[in-house]
C-alpha positions, 0 to 999 in steps of 0.5 A: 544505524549500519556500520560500514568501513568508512562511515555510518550509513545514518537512517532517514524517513520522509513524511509528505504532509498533503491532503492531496497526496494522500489521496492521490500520491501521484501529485507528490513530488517532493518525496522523489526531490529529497531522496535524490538530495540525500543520495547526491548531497548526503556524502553516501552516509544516507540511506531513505529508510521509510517515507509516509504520506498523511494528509494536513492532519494534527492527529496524524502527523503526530502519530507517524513521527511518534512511530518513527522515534520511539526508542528501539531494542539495542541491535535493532535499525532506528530512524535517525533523521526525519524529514516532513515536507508541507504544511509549514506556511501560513494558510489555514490548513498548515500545521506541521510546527504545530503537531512537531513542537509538542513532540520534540524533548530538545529545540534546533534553533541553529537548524531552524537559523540555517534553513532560512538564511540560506532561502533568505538569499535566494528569495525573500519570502522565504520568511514566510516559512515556519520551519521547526528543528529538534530532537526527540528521543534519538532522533532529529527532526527538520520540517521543510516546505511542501514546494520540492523546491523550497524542499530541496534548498532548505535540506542541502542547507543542513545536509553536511551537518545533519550526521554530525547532530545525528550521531550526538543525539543517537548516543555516541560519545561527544568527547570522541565526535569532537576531538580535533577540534571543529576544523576537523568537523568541518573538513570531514563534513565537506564545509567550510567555515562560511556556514550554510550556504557555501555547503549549499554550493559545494554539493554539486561537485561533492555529489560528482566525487561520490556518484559512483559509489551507490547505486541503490533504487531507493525510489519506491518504499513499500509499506510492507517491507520489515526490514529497513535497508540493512545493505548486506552484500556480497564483499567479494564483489567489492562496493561498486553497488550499481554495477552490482544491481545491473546485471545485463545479458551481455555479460551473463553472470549465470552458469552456461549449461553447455560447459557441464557441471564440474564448470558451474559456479560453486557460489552464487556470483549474484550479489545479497541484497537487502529486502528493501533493495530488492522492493525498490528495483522491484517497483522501479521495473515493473510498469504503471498501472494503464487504464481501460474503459469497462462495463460496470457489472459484478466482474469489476469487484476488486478492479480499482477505479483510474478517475473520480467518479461523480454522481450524474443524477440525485438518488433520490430522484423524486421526493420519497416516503420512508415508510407506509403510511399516508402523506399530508398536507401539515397546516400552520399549525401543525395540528393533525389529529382529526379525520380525513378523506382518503383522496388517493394512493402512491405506490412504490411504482412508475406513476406519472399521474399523482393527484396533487393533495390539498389541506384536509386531504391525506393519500395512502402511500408505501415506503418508497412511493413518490410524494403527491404534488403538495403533500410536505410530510409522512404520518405513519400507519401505526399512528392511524385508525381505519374508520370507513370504506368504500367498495371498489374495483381492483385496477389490476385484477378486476376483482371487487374490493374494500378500499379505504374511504376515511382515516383517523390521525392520532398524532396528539403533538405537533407534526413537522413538515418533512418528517419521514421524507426522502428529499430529492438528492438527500441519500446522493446529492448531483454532482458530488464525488461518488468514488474517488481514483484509486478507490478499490472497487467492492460490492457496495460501490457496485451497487452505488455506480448502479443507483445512478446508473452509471453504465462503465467507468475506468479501471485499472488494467488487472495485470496478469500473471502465469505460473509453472514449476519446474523440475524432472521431480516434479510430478501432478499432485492428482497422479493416481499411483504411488511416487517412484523415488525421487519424485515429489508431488507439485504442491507450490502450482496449487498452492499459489493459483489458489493465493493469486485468485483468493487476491482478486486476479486471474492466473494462467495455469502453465503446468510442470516443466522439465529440467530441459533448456529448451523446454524452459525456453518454449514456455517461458516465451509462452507466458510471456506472450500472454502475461505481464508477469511469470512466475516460476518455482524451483530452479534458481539455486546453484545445481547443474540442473537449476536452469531458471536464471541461464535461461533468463540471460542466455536465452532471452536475452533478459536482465537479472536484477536480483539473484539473491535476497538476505533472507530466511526463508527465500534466499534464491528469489530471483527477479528479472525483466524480458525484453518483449515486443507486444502484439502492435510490435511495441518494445516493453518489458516483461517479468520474470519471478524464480521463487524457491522451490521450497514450498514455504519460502515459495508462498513467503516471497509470494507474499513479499516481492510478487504481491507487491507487483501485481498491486503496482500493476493493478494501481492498488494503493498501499502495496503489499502486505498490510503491516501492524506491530503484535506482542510475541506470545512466547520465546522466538529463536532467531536466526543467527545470520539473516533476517526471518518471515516467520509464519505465525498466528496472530490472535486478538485477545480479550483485552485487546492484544494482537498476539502472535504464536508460532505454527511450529517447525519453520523448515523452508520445506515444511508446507505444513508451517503455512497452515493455519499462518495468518502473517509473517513475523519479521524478525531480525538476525541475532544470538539470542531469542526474542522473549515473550512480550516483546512487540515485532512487526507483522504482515497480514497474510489474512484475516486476524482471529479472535480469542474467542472463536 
């Protein structure tokens, strides 16, 4: 929980519990209801931590929640409220109570009591909800309806009570919270003595008097963020967070290069915001991934699907065998063993003239070949002797040959009808689900959409992004010679071309641009003419020559959204929006990313802020850098001020451990920390080291390495 002058800013997260939203979490809109309850309705004493979706799994309601509220490390965030929306009625498939009940060390009947006599005015059947209220750990727990409505009435019901619970069950002293008597409560709440549903009434004016106060996206939450809105800002900005975040190019915040530098601001005059902040006005101005009509072919690996995909024809086709052999007819009694006359052969070829087999007769068939007309099952050919031939003429060659005349069946048991058949659809049946939206295509679904000969699908439109540096020190790093002073050779441009395709997209190469307004300009509008997103290193800093973010607002006229992140290493990452008219003359934006120029803590808000972006674009479905906790083989240093991606080795052990180790020196400038890094350990501020065996996050940057390899 973070401490403001005024009140706690109290940490909740939000589990969706739909089968259908976990497939497709664009159906959801619950979440989106309920953030904007806390944000309305919450007194400004809520910030939306984290939100899950899962679908109406026992299992995987109960795993989340036991994630959430598990007890954390003194100094470190907890969640001290968590929501679940769904599951909470009475069809078969609802049972969030049920996966809740067990978790929970004390019961909040008086929530449950709040909950549902405030629906039970609103509609009768709201009796027909089985909400569960309680504590585990340090942490509150509500369930409420899956409907956004129902949702929303159940939570305002509580809302002005909910800090109250939520700082008794965190720890605070009881004696404290309650001195001056429950009319003190009540009066700080915003209620009244008439319990639930006059709160539920007095949101609507309460939500007006504070709206001003926050003005925080928290509408998206990135999975890979590690450090959950710790709301670090700037305070000589004051506290009006909105106008803090809306930076608009007709009142310019960056230093005007005309003015010479003894006019250039000598702080920062953009505000510091949070990882978490940054990612959410991050997702809410970068635009919806668009569908396109592609051919299906090898080009569409790592393209992700825009619809299901459903097989338009059974695989197999015809009744096939599994192996070489010969196709019989099975008697009633299933008796095979005897021989038989070879009537003909079935290869694994176009036929469309089988002779149809009768009982007593057998034909030669290989793996693959289709069934003759009344042959039911497969004797394999080890199971056979050759016992004569007859001479013959190759269909093919003309060649005289020796072809089978009769075999012998060994088959002592009983042969089954079917056995060593490939049924007609049984590998892929008609009409079923072949590739589900959202599906991220590999080369296995290559080769699926192929054996039905599907001929195109829709796709998400990859997004695409150019990159340039920029810089008068900046120089090709294939110059042939020695540098002069002051000359540093371009490793950022390769480094993150090289990250963008190893992703799956196609990046345009826009090469070094100098230290010249215009220069910057003329490319900048370039790039944005041929791109969805532009990504540039150096020149976001506070040096007369850092011309990234003037140009951005002077110049283009674009919004500066971020200037400034709490963060080690990256803390210049800027993140901006162009406005931009597209070849058919329709406005739309366009973005902007100024990384650091700072080869480390460029690739670190690669990873962190633009990949998430590209995935957005791209429809991939979660964003970002996949996130697992890992035990610290060592002692950690932590930074005594901001938080820390530290570039780390994460190994699995014999015994199973994912265990990180350090790449050594964690200097911003220092390229070589990124070798030989696999993830980026999230580490909190604080005094004192982080010891060996301690659990921390992790985003996976690559593959994990094995102890033994």
């Amino acid at each position: 929980m973070v401490m403001s002058s005024q009140s706690p800013i109290l940490r909740a997260a939000i589990l969706v519990v739909s089968t259908t939203a976990a497939k497709d979490p664009t159906t959801d809109a619950a979440e989106a209801t309920l953030r904007s309850v806390f944000e309305q309705d919450g007194g400004n004493q809520w910030t939306v931590a984290e939100t899950q979706i899962v679908s109406d799994d026992l299992a995987e309601i109960q795993r989340q929640i036991a994630l959430w509220t598990e007890p954390v490390d003194t100094g470190k965030d907890a969640i001290n409220l968590v929501v679940t929306t769904g599951g909470t009625g009475f069809a078969v498939a609802d049972r969030t109570p049920e996966a809740v009940l067990p978790l929970l060390h004390k019961q909040a009947p008086g929530l449950v009591h709040g909950m549902l006599s405030a629906s039970l005015v609103i509609t009768p059947f709201a009796m027909m909800s089985r909400p569960v209220a309680g504590v585990r750990n340090n942490t509150v727990i509500i369930t409420l309806p899956g409907s956004p409505k129902g949702a929303k009435e159940n939570l305002q019901a509580v809302i002005k009570t909910l800090p109250h619970a939520c700082l008794q069950a965190s720890g605070a002293n009881s004696r404290a919270l309650h001195s001056g008597g429950v009319k003190k409560l009540e009066k700080e709440a915003g209620l009244d003595s008439q319990g639930p549903s006059s709160a539920q009434a007095h949101t609507h004016a309460h939500s007006h008097a504070h709206s001003h106060t926050h003005g925080h996206s928290h509408e998206h939450d990135h999975g890979h963020s590690c450090h959950r809105h710790t709301h670090t800002h700037d305070h000589s900005h004051g506290h009006n967070h909105g106008n803090l975040v809306r930076l608009s190019s007709e009142n310019p915040k960056s230093n005007d290069p005309s003015l010479g530098p003894s006019r250039r601001h000598r702080s920062s005059p953009y505000p510091m915001l949070s990882v978490d902040d940054a990612l959410s006005l991050i997702a809410k101005h970068t635009a919806s991934p668009t569908a396109t009509t592609a051919k299906v072919s090898p080009d569409l690996v790592g393209k992700v699907l825009a619809q299901d995909v459903f097989s338009s024809a059974p695989v197999p086709a015809f009744r096939a065998s599994i192996v070489d052999g010969y196709a019989v007819v099975v008697p009633p009694s299933g008796h095979l063993r005897g021989v038989y006359p070879v009537a003909s052969t079935s290869h694994a070829a176009p036929s469309s003239n089988l002779t149809p087999l009768k009982e007593g007769q057998i034909a030669r068939i290989t793996t693959g070949a289709p069934l003759p007309p009344g042959a039911n099952s497969v004797v394999m050919v080890e199971d056979t002797v050759l016992i004569s031939t007859t001479k013959t003429t190759h269909p093919t060659t003309g060649q005289e040959i020796e072809e089978e005349s009769s075999v012998e069946i060994l088959s002592d048991g009983i042969v089954k009808p079917g056995a060593n058949i490939r049924e007609i659809g049984s590998d892929i049946p008609l009409n079923t689900l072949l590739l589900p939206a959202k599906t991220r295509l590999s080369p296995a679904s290559i080769g699926l959409l192929s054996s039905i000969g599907t001929q195109s699908v829709q796709i998400f439109t990859p997004p695409t992004i150019s990159i340039l540096s920029t810089g008068d020190e900046i120089v090709e790093p294939s110059l042939p010679r020695d540098l002069s002073l002051g000359e540093v050779r371009d490793c950022n441009r390769p480094t993150l071309l090289s990250a963008i395709s190893q992703l799956g997209f196609t990046p345009i190469d826009l090469g070094i641009v100098s230290d010249k307004t215009n220069h910057l300009e003329t490319t900048l509008r370039t790039a944005l003419r041929q791109s969805d997103i532009v990504l540039t290193t150096g020149g976001v800093s506070m040096g007369e020559f850092d011309l990234l973010k003037p140009t951005i607002e002077r110049s283009l006229g674009g919004t500066i959204h971020f200037g400034r992140v709490n963060m080690k290493p990256g803390k210049p990452t800027t993140f901006a929006t162009v406005p931009f008219k597209d070849n058919s003359g329709n406005r739309t934006e366009k973005i902007i990313f100024g990384l650091p120029g700072n080869p480390a803590s460029a690739l670190v808000t690669f990873y962190l802020f633009v990949l998430p972006a590209l995935h957005q674009i791209a429809g991939v479905s979660p964003v970002g850098l996949r996130k697992l906790p890992v035990v610290l083989g060592h002692d950690f240093p932590l930074d005594k001020s901001r938080p820390e991606y530290h570039r780390a080795t994460v190994t699995v052990t014999n015994d199973g451990k994912l265990l990180a180790t350090s790449t050594g020196g964690q200097r911003s400038s220092k390229v070589g920390s990124m070798e030989g890094a696999n993830a980026l350990l999230c580490m909190h501020a604080g005094p004192e080291p982080l010891k060996e065996g301690e659990k921390v996050d992790a985003l996976l940057m690559g593959e994990l390495r094995s102890e033994l390899s």
